[in-house]
Every structure is written in C-alpha cells, then in structure tokens.
C-alpha positions in Angstrom: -6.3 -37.0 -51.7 -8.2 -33.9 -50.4 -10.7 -31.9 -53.1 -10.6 -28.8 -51.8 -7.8 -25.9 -51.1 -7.8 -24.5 -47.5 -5.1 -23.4 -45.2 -3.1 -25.7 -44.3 -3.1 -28.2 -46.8 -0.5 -28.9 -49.3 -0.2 -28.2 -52.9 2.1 -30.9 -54.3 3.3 -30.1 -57.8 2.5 -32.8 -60.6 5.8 -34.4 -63.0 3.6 -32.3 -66.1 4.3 -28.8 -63.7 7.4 -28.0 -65.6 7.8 -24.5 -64.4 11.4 -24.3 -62.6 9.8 -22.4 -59.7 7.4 -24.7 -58.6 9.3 -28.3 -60.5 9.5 -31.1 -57.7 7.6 -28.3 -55.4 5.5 -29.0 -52.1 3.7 -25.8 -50.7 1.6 -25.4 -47.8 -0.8 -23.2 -47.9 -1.1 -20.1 -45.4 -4.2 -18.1 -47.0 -6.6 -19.1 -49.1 -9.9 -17.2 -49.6 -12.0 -18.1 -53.2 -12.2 -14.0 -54.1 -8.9 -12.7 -53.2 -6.4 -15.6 -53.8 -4.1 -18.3 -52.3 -0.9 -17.7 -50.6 1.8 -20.1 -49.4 5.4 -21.2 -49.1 7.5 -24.0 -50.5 8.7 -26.1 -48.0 11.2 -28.1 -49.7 13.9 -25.6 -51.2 16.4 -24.6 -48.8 18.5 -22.0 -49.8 22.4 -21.8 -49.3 22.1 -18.3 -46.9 22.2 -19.2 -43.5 20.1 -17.4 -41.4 22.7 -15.4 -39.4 23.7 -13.6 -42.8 20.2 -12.2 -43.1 18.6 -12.7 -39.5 21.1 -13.3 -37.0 19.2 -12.6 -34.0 16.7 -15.2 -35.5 19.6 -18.0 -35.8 19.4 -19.8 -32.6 15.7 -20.5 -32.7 15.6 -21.7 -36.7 15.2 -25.7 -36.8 18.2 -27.4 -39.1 19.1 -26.6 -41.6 19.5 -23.2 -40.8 19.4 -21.5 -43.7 16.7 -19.2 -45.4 14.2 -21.0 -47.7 13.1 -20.0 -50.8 9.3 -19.3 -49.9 8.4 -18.8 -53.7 8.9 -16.4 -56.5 7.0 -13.9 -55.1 8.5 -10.6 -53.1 11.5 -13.0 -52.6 13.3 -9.6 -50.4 11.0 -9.8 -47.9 10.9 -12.6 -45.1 8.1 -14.6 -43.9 8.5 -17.1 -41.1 6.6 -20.2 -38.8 7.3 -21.4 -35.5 5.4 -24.6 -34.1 4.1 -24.3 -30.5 4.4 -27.0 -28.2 0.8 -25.9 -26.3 -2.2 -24.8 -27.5 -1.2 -21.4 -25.8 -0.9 -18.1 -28.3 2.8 -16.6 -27.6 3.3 -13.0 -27.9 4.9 -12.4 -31.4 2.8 -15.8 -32.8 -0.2 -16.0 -35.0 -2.0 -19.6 -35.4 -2.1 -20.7 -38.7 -5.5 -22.9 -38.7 -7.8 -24.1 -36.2 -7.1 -26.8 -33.3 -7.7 -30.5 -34.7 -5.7 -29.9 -37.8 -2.0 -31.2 -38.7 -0.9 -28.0 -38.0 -3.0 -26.5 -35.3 0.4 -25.8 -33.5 1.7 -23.9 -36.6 2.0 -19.8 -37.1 3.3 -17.5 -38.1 6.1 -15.5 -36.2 6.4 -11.7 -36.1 10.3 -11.0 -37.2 9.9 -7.5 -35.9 9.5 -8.6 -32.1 12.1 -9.3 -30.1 13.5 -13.1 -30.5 13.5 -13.3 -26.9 9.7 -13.3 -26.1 9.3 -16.3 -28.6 12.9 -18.5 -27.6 11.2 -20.5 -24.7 7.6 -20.5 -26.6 8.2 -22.3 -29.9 9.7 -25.8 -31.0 10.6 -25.5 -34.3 11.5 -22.5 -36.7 11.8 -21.9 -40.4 12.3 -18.5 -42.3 11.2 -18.1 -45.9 12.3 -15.3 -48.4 9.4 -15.1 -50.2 6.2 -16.8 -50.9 3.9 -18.3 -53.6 0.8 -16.7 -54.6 -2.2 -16.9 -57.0 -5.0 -14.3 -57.9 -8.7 -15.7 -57.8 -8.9 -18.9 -59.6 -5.9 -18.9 -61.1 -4.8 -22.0 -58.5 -8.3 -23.6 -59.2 -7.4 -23.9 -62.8 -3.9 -24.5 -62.1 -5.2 -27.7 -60.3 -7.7 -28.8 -62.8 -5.3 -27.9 -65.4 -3.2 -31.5 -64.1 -0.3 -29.6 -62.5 -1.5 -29.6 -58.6 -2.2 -32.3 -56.0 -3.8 -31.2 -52.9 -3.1 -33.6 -50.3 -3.4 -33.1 -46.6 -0.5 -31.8 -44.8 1.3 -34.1 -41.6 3.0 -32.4 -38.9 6.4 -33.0 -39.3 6.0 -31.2 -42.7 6.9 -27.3 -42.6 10.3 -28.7 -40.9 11.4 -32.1 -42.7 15.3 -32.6 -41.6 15.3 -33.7 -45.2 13.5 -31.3 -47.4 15.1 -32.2 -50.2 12.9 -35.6 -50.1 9.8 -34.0 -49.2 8.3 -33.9 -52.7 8.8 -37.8 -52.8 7.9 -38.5 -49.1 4.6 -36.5 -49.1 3.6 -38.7 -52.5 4.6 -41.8 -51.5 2.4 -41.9 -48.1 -0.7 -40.9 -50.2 -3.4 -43.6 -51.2 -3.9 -45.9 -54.3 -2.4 -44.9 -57.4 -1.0 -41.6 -56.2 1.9 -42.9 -54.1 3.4 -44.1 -57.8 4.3 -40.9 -58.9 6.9 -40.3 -56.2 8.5 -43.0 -58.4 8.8 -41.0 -61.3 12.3 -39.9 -62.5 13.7 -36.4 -62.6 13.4 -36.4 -66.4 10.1 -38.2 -67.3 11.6 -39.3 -70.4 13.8 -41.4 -68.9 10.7 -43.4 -67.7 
C-alpha cells in the first residue's frame, strides 16, 4: 500500500467511509499539491446518461460504457474528461497526467472544447466525468489518517474498467497482506 498522495494514485474508500458520495468509491487522483488541495474523479460510478445526450460529438471516441460518470460531488454541471495515448507523443487537445514510468504515463486529460477530430486517431480509450472530487489543504490527509482512505497505486487498465461496477473490489483484492480481505467485506458490514 503506497504512503503518500500524488497524482495518479488511487484513493480507495474504507467500509467505515459511510458517506453516500464516496461509499464503495475508487478515485484517481489528477492534482494534488500539499497547500492548495487534492482533486480527482471516481472511476467506478457510471451514470445512466449516455454521452450523446450531453456530448454527442464526443460519443464515438468514449470507451464502453458510454455513458457520463459521475466524477464526484463537486461542480457536477461541468465535464471533465481522460483519453489514454497509445505513444508517448502529446496530441493536440491532450494534457499528460503524470510523468513517463508511471501506470498512467499514457493518461490526460482531453480538452472538450477542441474539435473531436484532432484527438479520434490520437487516443485509445475515453471516459467523460460530470464532476470531480476535491479537498482543501489537509482535509484528505486527515481524511486518510482519520481510517476512511486507502492509497494504493493505480494499474493501467483502471480509469477504463469494462466493469466499473467491480472496481472497488478488484483494486482491493490485488493489494498485499491483509488489505486484499476487505474486498471481502459485505455491502452492509453488519451482515459480517
């Protein structure tokens, strides 16, 4: 299990992280700086908008399901999206997310006022968020030490899981030692 926050990595939310906005929720982080906050989107909750009700000139290049996910609580009007590159090449219209050598050295973030056509033979793989997740200064820190964050490394197939609906248990059950165990845990922890 990683220590430290930093872009890129995933914030995996504990069974004692009751709030309904984060319950069951994995979140890869986009920003992170220790004076002005941490941003980042969940990955796992697919909405039931399809992209072509919001974005249609965005629907062809979104990976499945192609529908809008809920990024996080926060300016849930506005759109955010990521687009993995096959190359280490910069596209027109893409921004990398972290450096090369990471999990997600071929991840970014796409511009959705550019034309889709510069980026439709650049990127693999497309997602579109409403939203994101965000904390002020330390308020993740204690959030974390608080019990109700894991902060686990992120793997490449991640940000677009055919099956985000089981990411929260998949990302757990590849970590080491004890941790794996809690992708065990039911829904309602007093079923246990």
């Amino acid at each position: 299990m990683a220590e430290a926050i930093y872009v890129g990595g995933l914030l995996v939310a504990t069974p004692l992280l009751d709030d309904p906005n984060f319950r069951r929720g994995v979140v890869l982080i986009l920003e992170h700086d220790e004076d002005g906050g941490t941003l980042g989107v969940m990955l796992n909750r697919p909405s039931e908008i399809s992209v072509t009700q919001v974005l249609p000139s965005w629907d062809s290049l979104v990976s499945g399901p192609p529908v809008l996910f809920e990024g996080g609580p926060v300016q849930t009007d506005s759109a955010l999206a990521l687009a993995s590159v096959p190359s280490g090449q910069e596209p027109l219209g893409w921004r990398r997310l972290h450096a090369a050598g990471s999990a997600v050295s071929k991840l970014g973030t796409v511009d959705l006022d550019a034309p889709p056509e510069i980026l439709a033979g650049e990127i693999t793989q497309m997602r579109i968020f409403a939203g994101y997740a965000g904390w002020t200064a330390g308020q993740l820190e204690n959030e974390i030490r608080e019990g109700s964050w894991y902060v686990v490394e992120a793997e490449p197939g991640d940000t677009f899981d055919s099956r985000p609906a089981n990411l929260w248990r998949s990302v757990l059950r590849r970590q080491p030692g004890e941790l794996a165990f809690v992708a065990t845990c039911p829904d309602d922890p007093k079923l246990n």
